[in-house]
MIKENU-130745 format. One record per residue (C-alpha): x, y, z; residue in three letters. Coordinates in Angstrom, 2 decimals. Example, Ala and Ser with C-alpha at 12.3 -4.5 7.8 and 13.67 -1.06 7.14 Angstrom:
# MIKENU-130745
<<12.30; -4.50; 7.80>; ALA>
<<13.67; -1.06; 7.14>; SER>
//
This chain:
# MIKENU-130745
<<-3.65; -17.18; -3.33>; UNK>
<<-1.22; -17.63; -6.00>; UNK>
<<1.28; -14.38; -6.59>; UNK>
<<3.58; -14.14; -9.51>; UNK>
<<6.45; -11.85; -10.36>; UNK>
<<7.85; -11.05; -13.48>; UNK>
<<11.70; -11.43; -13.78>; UNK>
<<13.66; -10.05; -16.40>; UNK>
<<17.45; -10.07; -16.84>; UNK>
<<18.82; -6.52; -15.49>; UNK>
<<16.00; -6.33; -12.89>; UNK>
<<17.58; -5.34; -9.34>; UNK>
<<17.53; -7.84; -6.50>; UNK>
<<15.43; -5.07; -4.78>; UNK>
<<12.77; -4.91; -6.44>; UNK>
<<11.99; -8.75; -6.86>; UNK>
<<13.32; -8.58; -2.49>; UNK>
<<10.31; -6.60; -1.83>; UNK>
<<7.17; -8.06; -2.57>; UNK>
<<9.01; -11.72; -1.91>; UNK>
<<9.31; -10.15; 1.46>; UNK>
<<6.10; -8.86; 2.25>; UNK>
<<4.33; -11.90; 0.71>; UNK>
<<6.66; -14.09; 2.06>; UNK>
<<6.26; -12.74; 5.53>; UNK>
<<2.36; -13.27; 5.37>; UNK>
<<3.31; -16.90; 5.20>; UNK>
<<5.77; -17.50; 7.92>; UNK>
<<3.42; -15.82; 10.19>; UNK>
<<0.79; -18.28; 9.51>; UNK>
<<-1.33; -15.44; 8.40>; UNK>
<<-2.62; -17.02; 5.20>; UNK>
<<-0.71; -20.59; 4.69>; UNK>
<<-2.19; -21.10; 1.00>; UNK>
<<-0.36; -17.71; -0.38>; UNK>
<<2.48; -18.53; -2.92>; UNK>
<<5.07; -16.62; -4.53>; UNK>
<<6.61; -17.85; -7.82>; UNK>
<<9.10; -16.03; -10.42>; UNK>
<<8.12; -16.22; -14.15>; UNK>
<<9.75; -14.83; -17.11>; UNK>
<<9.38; -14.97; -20.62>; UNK>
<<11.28; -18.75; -20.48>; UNK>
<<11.67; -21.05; -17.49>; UNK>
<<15.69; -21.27; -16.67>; UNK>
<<17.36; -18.21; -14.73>; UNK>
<<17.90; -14.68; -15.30>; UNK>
<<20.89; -12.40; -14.02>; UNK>
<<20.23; -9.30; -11.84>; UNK>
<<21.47; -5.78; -11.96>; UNK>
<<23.87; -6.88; -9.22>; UNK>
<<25.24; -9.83; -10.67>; UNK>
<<23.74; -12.65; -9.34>; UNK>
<<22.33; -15.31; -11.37>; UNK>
<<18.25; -16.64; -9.80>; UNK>
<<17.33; -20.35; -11.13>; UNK>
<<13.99; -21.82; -10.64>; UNK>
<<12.00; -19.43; -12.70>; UNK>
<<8.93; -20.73; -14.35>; UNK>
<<7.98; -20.37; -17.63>; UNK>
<<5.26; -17.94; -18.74>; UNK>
<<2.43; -20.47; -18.30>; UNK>
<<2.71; -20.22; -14.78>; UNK>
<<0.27; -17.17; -15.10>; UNK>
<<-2.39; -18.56; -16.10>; UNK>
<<-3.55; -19.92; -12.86>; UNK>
<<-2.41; -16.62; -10.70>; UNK>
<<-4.84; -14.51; -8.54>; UNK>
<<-2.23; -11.58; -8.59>; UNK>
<<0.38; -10.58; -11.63>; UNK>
<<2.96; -8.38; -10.73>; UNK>
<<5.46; -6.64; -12.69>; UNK>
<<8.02; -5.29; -10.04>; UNK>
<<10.26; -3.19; -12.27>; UNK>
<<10.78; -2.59; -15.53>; UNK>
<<14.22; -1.77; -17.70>; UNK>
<<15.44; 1.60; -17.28>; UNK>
<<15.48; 1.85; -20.90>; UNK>
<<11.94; 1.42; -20.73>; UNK>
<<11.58; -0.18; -23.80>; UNK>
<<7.89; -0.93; -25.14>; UNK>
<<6.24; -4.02; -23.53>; UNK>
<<6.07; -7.28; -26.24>; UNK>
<<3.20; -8.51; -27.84>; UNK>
<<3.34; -11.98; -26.25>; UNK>
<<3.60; -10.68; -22.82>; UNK>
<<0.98; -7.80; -23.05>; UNK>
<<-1.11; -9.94; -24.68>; UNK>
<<-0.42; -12.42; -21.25>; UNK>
<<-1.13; -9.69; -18.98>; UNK>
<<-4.64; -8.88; -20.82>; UNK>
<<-5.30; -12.25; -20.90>; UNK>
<<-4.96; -12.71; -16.54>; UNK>
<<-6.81; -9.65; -16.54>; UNK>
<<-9.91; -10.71; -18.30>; UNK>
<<-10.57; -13.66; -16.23>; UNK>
<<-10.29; -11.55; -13.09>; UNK>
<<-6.62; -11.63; -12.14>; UNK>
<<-5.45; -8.58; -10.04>; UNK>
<<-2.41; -6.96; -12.48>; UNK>
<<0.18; -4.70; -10.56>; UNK>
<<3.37; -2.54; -12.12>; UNK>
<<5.41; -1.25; -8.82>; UNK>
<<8.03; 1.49; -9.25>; UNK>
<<9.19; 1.20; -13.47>; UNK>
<<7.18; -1.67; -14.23>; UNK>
<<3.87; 0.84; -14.19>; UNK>
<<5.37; 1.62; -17.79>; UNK>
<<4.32; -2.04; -18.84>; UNK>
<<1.11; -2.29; -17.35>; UNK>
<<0.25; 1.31; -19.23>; UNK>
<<1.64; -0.05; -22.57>; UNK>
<<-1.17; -2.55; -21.89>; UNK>
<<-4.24; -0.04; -22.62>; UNK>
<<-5.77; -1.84; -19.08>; UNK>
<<-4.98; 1.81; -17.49>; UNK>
<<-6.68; 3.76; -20.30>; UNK>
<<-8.42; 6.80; -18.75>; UNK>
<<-7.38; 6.10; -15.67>; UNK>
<<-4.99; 7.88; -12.55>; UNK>
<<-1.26; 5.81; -12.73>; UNK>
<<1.77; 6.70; -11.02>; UNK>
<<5.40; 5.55; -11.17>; UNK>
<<9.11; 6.48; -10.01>; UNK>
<<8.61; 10.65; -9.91>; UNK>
<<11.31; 10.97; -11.83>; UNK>
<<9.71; 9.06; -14.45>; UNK>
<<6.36; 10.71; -14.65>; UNK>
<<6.52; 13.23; -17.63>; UNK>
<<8.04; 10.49; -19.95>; UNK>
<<5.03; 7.96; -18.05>; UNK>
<<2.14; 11.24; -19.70>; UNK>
<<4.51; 11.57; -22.72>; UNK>
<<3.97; 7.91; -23.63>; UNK>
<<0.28; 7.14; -22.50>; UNK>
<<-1.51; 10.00; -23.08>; UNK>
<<-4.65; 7.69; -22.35>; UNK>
<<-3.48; 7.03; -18.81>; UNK>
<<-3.91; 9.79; -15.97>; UNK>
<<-1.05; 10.17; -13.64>; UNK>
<<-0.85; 11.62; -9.96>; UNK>
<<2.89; 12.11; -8.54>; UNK>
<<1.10; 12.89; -5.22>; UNK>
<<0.66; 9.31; -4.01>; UNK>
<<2.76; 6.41; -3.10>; UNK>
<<0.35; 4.11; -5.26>; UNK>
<<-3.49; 3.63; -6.78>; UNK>
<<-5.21; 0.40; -6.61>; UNK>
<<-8.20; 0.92; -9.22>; UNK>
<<-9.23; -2.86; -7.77>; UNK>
<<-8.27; -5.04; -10.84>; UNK>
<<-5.01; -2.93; -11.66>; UNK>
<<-2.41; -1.29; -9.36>; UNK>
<<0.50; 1.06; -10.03>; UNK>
<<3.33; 2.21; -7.36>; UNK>
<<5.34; 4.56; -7.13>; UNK>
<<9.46; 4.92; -6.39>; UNK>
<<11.28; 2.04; -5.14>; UNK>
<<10.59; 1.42; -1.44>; UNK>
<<6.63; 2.14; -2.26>; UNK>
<<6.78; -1.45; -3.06>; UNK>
<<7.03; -2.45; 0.10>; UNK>
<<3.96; -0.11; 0.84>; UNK>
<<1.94; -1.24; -2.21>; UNK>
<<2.33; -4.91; -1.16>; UNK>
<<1.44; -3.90; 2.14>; UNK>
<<-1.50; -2.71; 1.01>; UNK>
<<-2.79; -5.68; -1.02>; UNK>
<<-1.95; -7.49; 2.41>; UNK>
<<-5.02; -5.37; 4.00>; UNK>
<<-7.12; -5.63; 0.81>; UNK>
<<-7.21; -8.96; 1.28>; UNK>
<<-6.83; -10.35; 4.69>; UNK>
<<-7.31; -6.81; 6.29>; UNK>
<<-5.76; -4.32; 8.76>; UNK>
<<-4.55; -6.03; 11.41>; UNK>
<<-3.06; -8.77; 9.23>; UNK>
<<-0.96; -6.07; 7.41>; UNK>
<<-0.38; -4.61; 10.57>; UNK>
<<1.09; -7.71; 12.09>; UNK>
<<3.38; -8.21; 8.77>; UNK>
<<4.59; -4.63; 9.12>; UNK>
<<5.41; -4.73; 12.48>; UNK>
<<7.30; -8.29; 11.89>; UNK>
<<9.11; -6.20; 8.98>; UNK>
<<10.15; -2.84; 11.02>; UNK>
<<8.17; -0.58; 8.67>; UNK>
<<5.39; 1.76; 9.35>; UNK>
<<1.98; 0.10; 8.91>; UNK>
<<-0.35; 3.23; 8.75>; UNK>
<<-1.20; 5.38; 5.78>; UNK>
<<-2.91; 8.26; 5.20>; UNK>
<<-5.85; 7.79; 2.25>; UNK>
<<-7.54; 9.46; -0.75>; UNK>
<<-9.10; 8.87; -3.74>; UNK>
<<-12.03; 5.94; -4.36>; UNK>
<<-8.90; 3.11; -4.44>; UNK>
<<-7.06; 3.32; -1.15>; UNK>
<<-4.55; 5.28; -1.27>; UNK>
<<-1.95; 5.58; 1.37>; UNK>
<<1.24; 7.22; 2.38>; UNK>
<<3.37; 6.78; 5.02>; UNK>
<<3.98; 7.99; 8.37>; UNK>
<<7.20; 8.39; 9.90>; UNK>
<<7.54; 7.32; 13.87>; UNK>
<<8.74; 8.96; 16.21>; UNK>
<<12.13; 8.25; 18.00>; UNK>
<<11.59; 5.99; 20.69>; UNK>
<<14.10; 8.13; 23.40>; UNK>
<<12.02; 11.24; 22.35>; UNK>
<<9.43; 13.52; 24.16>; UNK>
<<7.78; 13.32; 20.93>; UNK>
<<7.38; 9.39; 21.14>; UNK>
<<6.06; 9.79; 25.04>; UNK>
<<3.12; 11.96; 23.41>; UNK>
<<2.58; 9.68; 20.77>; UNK>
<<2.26; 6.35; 23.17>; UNK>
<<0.21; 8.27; 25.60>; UNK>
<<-2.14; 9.50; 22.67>; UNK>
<<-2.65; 6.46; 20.88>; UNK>
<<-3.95; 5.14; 24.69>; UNK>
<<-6.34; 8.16; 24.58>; UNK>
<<-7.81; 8.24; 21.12>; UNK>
<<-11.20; 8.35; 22.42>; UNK>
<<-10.82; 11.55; 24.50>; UNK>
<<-10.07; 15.30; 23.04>; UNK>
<<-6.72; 15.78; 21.88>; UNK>
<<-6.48; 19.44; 21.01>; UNK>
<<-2.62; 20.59; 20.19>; UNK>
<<-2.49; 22.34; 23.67>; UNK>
<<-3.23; 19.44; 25.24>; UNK>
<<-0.58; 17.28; 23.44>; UNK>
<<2.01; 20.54; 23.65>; UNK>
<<0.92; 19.87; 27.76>; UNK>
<<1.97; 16.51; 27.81>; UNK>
<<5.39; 17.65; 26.25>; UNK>
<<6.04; 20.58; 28.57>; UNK>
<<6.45; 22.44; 25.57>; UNK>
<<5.23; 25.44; 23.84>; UNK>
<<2.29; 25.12; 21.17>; UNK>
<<4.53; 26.07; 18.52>; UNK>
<<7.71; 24.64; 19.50>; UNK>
<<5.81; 21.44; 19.83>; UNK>
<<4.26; 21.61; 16.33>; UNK>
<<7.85; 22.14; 15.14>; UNK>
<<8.97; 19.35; 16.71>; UNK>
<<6.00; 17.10; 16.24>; UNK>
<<6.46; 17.75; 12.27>; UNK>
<<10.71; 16.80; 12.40>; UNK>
<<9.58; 13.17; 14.32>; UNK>
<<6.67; 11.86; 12.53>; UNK>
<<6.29; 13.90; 9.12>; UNK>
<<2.54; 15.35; 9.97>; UNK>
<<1.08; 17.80; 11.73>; UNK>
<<-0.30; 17.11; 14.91>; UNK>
<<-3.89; 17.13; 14.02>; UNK>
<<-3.72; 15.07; 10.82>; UNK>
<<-1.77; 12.30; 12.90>; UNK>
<<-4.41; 12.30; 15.71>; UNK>
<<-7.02; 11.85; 13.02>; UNK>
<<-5.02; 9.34; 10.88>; UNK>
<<-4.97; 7.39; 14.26>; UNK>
<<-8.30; 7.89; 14.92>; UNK>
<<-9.10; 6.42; 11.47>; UNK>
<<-7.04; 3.62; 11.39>; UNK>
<<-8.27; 2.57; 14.90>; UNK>
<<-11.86; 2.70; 13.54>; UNK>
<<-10.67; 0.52; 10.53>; UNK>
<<-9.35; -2.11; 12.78>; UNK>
<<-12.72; -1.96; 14.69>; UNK>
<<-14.32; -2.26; 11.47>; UNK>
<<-12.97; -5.49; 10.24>; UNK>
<<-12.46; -7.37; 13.54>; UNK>
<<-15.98; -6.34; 15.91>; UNK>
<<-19.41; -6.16; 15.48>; UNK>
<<-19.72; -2.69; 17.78>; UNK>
<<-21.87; -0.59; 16.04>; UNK>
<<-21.12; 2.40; 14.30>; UNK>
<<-22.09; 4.92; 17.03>; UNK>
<<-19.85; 2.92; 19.71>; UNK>
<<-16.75; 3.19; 17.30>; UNK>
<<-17.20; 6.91; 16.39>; UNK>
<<-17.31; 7.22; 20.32>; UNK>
<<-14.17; 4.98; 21.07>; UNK>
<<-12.10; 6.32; 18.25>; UNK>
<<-12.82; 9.62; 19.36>; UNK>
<<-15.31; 11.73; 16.97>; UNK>
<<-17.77; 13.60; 17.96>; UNK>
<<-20.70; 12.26; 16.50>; UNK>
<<-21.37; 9.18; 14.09>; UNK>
<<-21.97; 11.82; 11.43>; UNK>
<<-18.36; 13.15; 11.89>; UNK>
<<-17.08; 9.77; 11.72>; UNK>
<<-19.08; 8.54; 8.76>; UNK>
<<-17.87; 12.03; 6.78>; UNK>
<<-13.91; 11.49; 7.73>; UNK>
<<-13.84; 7.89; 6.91>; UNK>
<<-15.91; 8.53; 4.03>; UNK>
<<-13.20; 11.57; 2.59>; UNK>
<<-10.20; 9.41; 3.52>; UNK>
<<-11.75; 5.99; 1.94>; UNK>
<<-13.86; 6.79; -0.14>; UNK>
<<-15.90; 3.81; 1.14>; UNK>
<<-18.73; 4.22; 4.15>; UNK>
<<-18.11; 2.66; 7.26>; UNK>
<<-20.52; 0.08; 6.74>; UNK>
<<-19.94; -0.70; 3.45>; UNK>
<<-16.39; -1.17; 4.14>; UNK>
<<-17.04; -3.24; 7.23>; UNK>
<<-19.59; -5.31; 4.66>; UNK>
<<-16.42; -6.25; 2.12>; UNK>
<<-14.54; -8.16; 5.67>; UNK>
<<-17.65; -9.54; 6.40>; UNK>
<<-18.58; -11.08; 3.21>; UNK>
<<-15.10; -12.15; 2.56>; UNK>
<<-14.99; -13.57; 6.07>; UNK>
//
């Protein structure tokens, strides 16, 4: 899997940090050996950051031409139109099946393109009425973190590129993959979805010295049993309200959307790494009936369970 970022004199070390991190990660864990990261700009030589700081090494724009993934990371605050020569590039990748991506600002250059006409985009929120001002053919939703349409992929604010990348992590190598590089990176791995594209946000943990955290350990060993708030407010010795309250401040959810989000999640891993059948996971993820399982996955994925469990298998 070859990955390539666009550079650009003024972009912040950030923003070229975060994807080099995530993808970066996937390799030192031995999780995919063959993915490579390279920095291209519109001429090979260096660029200078934001910061300061002055990157060699970056390749020339024919570099793209053999990439499975074209990302721009940012784009100048000025956000200036994109060139001819380099949406012309980008159009180009895309046509012969490379995934493009614009995280945080660089979603401006990817709609320049036309390759998001008529559909949902979303950048930095406090760039989203100049985002409809200029495309008026692109859609936009401030709601999510990012959309992944399949071939093309905006993000949201800055640290949603860490979540975006995380996400094309588990499109291609799946959950527990992505889940391993999280973990390895101290950042929440779980996200809540919507829409046909998977679309996620994130979760806040609990502190670990917490009563909270104690319900949330002992839960996540229980997924497969009920879970009703008055149980979980049991566990706490608290009050059903006060626990709500409480529950909300630690992980940024509501008690029931968490247990279900966990559910879910557990059912995805399931999914991608057994052959139990669809009954047995709505059973050990804790649904009531396959029916209830096929309608929440389907709502929060868009995708059936077997379906989904059909795109790990075939790509297996």
């Amino acid at each position: 899997m070859k990955i390539v970022l666009y550079a650009f004199d003024g972009i912040t070390m950030f923003h070229l940090a975060a994807p080099l991190m995530v993808f970066g990660e996937v390799t030192r864990l031995g999780l995919a050996p063959d993915w490579e990261t390279t920095l291209w700009s519109d001429r090979a030589g260096s660029i200078r950051t934001e910061e300061g700081y002055t990157l060699g090494d970056i390749a020339d724009p024919s570099t793209v031409d053999s990439a499975d993934i074209v990302i721009v990371p940012s784009w100048p605050v000025a956000l200036p139109p994109i060139d001819d020569a380099l949406a012309a590039q980008l159009r180009t990748a895309h046509q012969r099946g490379a995934e493009i991506a614009g995280l945080c600002l660089g979603s401006f250059a990817i709609a320049d393109t036309g390759l998001l006409s008529g559909r949902a985009a979303v950048t930095h929120w406090t760039k989203m009425d100049e985002l409809r001002e200029r495309n008026a053919h692109t859609d936009s939703d401030e709601s999510v973190l990012y959309i992944d349409h399949g071939d093309v992929m905006t993000s949201a604010g800055t640290a949603s590129s860490i979540d975006s990348c995380l996400h094309i992590v588990r499109k291609h190598l799946g959950s527990a993959a992505a889940t391993r590089v999280a973990r390895s990176l101290v950042v929440a791995p779980h996200r809540e979805g919507g829409q046909a594209q998977y679309i996620e946000r994130p979760v806040t943990r609990a502190e670990e010295d917490t009563a909270i955290a104690d319900v949330v350990q002992w839960a996540l060993g229980r997924l497969h049993e009920p879970l009703p708030i008055e149980r979980l407010a049991d566990r706490a010795r608290m009050s059903r309200r006060n626990f709500i309250r409480q529950f909300q401040v630690a992980t940024g959810s509501t008690p029931a959307r968490w247990v279900l989000e966990q559910r879910l999640n557990e059912a995805r891993t399931l999914l991608e790494t057994t052959t139990q059948s669809i009954e047995n996971i709505s059973a050990a993820c804790g649904f009531g009936s396959a029916v209830t399982f096929r309608q929440n996955f389907t709502s929060a994925f868009a995708v059936a369970p077997t379906a989904y469990r059909k795109q790990f298998t075939d790509g297996s």
